[in-house]
C-alpha positions in Angstrom: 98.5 2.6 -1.0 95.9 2.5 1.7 93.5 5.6 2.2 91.7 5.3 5.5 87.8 5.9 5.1 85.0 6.2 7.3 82.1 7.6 5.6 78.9 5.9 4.2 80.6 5.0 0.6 79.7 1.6 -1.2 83.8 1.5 -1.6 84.8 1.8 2.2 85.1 -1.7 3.8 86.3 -2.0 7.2 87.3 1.5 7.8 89.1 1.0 4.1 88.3 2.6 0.5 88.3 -0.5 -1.7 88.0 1.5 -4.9 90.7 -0.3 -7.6 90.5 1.9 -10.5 89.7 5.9 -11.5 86.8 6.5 -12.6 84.3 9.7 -12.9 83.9 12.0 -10.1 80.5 11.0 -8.2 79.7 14.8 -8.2 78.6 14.7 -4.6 82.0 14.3 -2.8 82.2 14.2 1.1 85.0 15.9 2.5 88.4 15.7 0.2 87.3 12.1 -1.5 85.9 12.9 -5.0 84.4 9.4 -5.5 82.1 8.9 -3.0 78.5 7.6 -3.0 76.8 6.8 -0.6 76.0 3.3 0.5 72.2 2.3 -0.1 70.3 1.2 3.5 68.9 -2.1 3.2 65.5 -2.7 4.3 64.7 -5.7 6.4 61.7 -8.0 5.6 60.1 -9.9 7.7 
């Protein structure tokens, strides 16, 4: 099954939710997607 996804979530991946298995709820869900957390910002070095 495919589920569309375009928030900030370390499981989206090209507009995609990669998650492969249940697991815990994140306790901070956006909208109807129980398992999101939010992707870290990198910082760049120079």
């Amino acid at each position: 099954m495919i589920i569309n996804c375009s928030e900030n979530c370390i499981y989206e991946k090209e507009g995609i939710c990669n998650l492969k298995h249940v697991t815990y709820s994140s306790g901070t869900p956006a909208k109807d997607c129980p398992y999101f957390k939010e992707k870290q910002k990198h910082k760049n070095r120079d």
